[in-house]
N, CA and C of each residue as an Amber inpcrd file, in Angstrom:
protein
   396
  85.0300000  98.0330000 144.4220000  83.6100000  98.2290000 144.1980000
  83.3030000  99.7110000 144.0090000  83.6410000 100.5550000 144.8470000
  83.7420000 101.8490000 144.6410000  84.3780000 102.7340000 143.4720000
  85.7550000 102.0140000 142.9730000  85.9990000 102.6380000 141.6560000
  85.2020000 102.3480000 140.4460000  84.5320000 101.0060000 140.8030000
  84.0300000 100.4800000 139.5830000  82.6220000 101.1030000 139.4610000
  81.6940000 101.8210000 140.9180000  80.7740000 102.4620000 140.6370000
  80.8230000 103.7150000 140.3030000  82.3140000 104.8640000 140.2120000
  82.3950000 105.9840000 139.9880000  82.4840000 105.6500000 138.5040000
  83.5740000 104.7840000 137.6430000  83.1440000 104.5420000 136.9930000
  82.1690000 104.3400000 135.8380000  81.2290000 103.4340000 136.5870000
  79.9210000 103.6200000 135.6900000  79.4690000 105.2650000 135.8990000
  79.4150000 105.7470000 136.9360000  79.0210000 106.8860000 136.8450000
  78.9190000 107.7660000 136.0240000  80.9940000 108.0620000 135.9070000
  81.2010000 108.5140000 135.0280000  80.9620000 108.6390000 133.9060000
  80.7830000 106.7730000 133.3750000  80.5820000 106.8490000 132.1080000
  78.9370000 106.7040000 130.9940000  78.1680000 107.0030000 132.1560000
  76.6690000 107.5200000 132.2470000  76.2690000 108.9550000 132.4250000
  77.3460000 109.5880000 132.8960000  77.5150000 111.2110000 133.0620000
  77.7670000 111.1290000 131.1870000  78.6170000 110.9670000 131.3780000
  79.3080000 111.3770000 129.9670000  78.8040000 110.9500000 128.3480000
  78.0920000 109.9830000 128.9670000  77.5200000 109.1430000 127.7670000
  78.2160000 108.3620000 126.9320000  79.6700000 107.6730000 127.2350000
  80.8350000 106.8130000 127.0910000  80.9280000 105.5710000 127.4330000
  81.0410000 104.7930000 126.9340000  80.9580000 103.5810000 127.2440000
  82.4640000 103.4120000 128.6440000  81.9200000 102.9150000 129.3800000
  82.8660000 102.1870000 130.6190000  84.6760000 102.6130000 130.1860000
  84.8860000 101.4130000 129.5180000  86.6320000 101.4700000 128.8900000
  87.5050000 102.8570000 128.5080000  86.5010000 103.7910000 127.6930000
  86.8260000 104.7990000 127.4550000  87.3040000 105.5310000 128.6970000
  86.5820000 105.4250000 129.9010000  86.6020000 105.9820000 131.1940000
  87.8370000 105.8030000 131.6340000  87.5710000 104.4890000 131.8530000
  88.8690000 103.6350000 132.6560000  88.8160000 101.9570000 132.2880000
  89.9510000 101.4260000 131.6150000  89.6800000 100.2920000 131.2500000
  89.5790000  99.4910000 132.3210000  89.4030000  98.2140000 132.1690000
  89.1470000  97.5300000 133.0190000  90.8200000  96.8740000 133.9610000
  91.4160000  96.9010000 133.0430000  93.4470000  96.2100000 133.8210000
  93.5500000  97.4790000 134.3690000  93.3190000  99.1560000 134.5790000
  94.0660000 100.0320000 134.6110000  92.8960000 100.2280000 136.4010000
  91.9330000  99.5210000 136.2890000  90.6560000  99.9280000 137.3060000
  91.3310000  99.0170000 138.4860000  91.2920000  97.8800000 138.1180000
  91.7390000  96.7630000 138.7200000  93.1460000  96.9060000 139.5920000
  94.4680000  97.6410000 138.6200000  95.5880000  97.9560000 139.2560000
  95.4180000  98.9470000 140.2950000  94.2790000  99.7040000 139.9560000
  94.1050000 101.4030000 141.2810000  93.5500000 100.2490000 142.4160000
  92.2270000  99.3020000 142.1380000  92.0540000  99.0770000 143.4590000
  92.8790000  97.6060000 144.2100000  93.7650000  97.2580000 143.8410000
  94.4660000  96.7780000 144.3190000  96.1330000  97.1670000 144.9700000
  95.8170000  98.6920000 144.5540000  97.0630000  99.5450000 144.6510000
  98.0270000  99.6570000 144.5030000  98.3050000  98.8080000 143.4790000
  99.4870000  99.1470000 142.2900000  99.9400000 100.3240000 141.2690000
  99.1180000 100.7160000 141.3660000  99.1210000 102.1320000 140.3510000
  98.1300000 103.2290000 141.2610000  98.0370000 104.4950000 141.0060000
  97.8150000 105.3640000 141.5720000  96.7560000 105.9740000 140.2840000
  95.8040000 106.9690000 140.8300000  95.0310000 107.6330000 140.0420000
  95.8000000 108.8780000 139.9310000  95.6390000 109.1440000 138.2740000
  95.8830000 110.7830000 138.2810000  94.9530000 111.6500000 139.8000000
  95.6490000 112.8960000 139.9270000  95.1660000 113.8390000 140.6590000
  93.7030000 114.2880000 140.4660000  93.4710000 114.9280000 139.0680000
  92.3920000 115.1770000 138.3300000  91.3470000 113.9320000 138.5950000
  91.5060000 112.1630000 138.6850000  91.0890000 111.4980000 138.8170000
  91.0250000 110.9210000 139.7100000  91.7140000 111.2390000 140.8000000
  91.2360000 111.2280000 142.8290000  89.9790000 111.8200000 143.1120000
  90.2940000 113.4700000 142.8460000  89.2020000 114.7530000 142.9330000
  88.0870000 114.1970000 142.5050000  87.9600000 113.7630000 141.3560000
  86.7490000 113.4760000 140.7280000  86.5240000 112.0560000 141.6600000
  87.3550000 111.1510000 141.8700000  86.9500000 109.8710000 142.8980000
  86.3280000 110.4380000 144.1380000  86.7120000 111.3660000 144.5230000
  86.7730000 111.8940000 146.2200000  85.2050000 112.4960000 145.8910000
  85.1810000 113.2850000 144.9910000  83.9830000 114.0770000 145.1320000
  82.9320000 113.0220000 144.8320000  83.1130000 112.0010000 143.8540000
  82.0540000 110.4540000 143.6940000  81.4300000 110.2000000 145.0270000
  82.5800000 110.1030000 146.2570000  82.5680000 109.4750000 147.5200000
  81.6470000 110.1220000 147.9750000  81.9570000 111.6790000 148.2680000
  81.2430000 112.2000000 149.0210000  80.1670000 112.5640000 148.8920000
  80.0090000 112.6930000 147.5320000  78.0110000 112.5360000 146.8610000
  77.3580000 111.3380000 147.0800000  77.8750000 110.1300000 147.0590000
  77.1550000 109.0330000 147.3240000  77.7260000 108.1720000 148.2590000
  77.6220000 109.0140000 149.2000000  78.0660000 108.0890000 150.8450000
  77.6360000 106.5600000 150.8030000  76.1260000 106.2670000 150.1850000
  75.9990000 104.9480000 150.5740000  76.5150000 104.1600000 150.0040000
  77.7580000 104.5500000 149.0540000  78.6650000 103.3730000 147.8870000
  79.7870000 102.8790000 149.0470000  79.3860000 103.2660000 150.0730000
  80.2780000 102.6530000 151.3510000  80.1520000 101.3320000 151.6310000
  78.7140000 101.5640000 151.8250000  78.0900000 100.4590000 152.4190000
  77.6010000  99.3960000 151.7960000  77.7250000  99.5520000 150.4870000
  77.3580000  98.3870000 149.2210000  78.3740000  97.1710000 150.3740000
  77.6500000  95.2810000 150.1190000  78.6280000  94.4570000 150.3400000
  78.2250000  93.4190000 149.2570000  79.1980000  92.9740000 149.1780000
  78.6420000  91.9060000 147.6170000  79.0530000  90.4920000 148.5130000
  77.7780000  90.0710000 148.3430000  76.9940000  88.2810000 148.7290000
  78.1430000  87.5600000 147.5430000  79.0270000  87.1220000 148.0310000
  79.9660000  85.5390000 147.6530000  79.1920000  84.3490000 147.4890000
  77.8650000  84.3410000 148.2330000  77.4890000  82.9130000 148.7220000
  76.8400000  82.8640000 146.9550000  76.3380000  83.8600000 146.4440000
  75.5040000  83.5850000 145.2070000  76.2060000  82.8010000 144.6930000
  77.6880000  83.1120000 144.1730000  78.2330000  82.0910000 142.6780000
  78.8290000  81.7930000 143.5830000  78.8290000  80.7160000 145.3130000
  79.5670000  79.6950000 145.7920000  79.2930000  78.4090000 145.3730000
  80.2930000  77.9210000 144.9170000  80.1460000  76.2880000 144.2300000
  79.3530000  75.6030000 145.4990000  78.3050000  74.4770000 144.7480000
  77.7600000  73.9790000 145.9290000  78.0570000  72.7720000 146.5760000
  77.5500000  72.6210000 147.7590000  78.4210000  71.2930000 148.6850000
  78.0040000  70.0190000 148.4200000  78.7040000  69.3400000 148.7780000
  78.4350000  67.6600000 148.6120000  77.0800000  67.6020000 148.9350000
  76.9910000  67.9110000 150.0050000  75.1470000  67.3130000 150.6900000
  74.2840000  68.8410000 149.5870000  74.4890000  70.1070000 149.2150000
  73.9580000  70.2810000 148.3630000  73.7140000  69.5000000 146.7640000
  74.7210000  69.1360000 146.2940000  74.6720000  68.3220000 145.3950000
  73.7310000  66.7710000 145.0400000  73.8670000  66.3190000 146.8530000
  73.0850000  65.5220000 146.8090000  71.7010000  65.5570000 146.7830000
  71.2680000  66.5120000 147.6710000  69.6880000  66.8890000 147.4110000
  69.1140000  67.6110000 146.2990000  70.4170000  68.1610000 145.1150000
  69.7960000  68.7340000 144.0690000  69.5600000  67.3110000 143.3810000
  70.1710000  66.0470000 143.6480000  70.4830000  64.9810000 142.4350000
  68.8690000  64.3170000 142.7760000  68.5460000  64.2090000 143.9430000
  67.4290000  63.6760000 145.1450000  66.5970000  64.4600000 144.0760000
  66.2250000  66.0110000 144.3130000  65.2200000  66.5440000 143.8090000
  65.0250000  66.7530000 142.0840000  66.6490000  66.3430000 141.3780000
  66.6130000  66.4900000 140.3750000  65.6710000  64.9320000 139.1070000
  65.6820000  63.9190000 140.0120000  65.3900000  62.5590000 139.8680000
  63.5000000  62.8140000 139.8970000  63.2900000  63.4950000 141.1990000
  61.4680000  63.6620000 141.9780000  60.5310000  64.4110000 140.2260000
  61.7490000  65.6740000 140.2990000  61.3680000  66.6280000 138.9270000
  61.4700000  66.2690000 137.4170000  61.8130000  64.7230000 137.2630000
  62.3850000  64.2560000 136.4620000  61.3320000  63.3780000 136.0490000
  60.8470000  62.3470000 137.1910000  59.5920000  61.7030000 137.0290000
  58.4440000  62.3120000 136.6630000  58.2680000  63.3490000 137.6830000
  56.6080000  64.1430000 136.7740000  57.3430000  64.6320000 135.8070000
  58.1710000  65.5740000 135.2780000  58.4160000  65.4120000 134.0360000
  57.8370000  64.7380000 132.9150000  58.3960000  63.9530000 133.2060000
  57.9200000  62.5090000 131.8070000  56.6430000  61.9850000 132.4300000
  55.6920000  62.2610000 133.6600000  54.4000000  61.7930000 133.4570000
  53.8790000  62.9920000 132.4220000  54.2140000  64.3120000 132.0940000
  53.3350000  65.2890000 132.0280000  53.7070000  65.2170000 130.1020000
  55.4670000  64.6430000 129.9160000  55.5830000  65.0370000 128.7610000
  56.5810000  66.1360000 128.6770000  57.2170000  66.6460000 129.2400000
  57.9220000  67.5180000 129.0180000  59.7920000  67.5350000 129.6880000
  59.9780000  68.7200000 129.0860000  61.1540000  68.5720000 129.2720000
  61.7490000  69.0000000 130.5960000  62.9440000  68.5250000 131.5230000
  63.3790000  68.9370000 133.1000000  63.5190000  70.2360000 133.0500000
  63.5540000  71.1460000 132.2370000  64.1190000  72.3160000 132.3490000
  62.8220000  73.6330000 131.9590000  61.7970000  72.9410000 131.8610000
  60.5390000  73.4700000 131.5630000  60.5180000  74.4060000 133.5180000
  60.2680000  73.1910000 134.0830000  59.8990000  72.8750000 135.2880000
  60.8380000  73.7860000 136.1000000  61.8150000  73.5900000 136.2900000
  62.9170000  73.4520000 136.9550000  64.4040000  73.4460000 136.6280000
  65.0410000  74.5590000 136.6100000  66.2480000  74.4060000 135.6980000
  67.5920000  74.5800000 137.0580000  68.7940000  73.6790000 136.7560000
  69.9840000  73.3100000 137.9500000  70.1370000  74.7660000 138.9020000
  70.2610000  76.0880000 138.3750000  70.0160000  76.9510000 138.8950000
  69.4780000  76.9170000 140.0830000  67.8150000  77.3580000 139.7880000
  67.0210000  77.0990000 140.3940000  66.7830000  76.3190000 141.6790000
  67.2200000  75.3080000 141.4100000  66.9740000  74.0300000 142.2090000
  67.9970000  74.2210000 143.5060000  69.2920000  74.6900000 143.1160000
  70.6090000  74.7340000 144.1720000  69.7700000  76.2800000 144.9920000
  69.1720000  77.0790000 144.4290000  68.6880000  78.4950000 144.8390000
  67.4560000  77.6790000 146.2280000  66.9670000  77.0350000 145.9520000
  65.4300000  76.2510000 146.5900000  66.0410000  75.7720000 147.8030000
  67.4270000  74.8320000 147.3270000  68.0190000  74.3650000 148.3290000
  68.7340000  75.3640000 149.5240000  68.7850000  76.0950000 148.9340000
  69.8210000  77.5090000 149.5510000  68.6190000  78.3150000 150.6140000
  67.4870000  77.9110000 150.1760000  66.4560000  78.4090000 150.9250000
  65.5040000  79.4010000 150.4300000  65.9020000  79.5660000 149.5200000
  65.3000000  80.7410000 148.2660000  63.7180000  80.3950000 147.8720000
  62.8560000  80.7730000 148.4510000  61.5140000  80.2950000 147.8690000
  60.7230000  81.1260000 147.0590000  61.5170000  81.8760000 146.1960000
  60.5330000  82.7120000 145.3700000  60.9720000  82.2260000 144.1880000
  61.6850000  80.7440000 143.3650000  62.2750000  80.4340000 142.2920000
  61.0880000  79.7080000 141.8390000  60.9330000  80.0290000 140.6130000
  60.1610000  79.7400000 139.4250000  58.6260000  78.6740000 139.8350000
  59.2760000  77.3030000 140.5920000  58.8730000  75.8480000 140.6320000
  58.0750000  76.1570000 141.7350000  58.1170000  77.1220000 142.9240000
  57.2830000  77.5800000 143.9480000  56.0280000  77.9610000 143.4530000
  55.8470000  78.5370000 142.3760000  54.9630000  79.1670000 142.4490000
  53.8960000  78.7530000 141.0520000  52.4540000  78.6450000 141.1300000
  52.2850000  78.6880000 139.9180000  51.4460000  77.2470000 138.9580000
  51.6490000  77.0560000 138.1560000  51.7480000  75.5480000 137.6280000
  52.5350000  74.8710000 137.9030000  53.5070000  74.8290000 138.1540000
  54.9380000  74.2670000 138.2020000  54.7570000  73.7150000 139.7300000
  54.3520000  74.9130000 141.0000000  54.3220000  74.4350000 142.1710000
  53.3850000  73.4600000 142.3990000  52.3570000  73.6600000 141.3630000
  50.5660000  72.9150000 141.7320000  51.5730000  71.2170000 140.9970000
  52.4910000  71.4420000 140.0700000  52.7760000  70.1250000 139.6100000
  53.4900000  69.4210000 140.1310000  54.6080000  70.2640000 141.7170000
  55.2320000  69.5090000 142.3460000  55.2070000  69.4520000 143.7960000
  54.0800000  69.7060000 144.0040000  53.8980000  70.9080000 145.8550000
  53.9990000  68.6400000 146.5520000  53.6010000  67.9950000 145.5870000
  53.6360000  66.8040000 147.0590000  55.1560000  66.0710000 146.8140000
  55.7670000  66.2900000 145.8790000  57.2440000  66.2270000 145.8290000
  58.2190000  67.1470000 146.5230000  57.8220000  68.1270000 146.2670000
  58.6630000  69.0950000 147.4470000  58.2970000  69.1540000 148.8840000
  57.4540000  68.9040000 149.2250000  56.8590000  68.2420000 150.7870000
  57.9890000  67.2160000 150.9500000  57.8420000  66.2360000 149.8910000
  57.8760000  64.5440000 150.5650000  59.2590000  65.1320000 150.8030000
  60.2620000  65.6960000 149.7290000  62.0540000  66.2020000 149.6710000
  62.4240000  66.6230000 151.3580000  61.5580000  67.2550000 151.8020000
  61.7690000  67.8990000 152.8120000  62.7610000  67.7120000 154.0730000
């Protein structure tokens, strides 16, 4: 995560697109430590570090692109059926409303997705109650 933000850095300093910097197989081998950085390209890593201490503390959320679980699956299929009916009372299409995304995000606990809020919520607020 850290090489890949000196990186961009770099290649926003410089006005270079990414690859030119450091390709992506050659980024990948440093942080898995197979290959070593030039010297010239430590210094410049080291000094990255120490200008932006908080690239420490970056942590990257797994749960976003975690495939979802059986009992998720089931309550997206539950809520995908509820969104499906007003759907076709209103005329329109499932993905107007509510798109698979979305729906696994709602389930996940996420209440600021699209269908919360809006027309969409005013069209499903006693379906998402009843889901509950």
């Amino acid at each position: 995560m850290q090489l890949a933000a000196w990186r961009e850095h770099r290649a926003q300093s410089n006005n270079k697109p990414r690859k030119w910097v450091l390709a992506d197989e050659p980024l990948i081998a440093y942080a898995l430590g197979k290959e070593k950085l030039s010297n010239k390209a430590q210094n410049s890593f080291n000094d990255f570090l120490a200008q932006h201490t908080n690239i420490q503390n970056i942590k990257i959320s797994i749960n976003k692109n975690k495939p979802p679980t059986k009992t998720e699956k089931a309550q997206k299929v539950v809520l995908q059926k509820l969104i499906q009916e007003k759907a076709n009372q209103y005329n329109l299409a499932i993905e107007v409303i509510a798109s698979s995304k979305s729906l696994l995000k709602y389930i996940r606990g996420n209440r600021s997705v699209m269908f919360c809020q809006g027309w969409r919520y005013h069209l499903l607020q006693e379906e998402l109650e009843n889901a509950k």
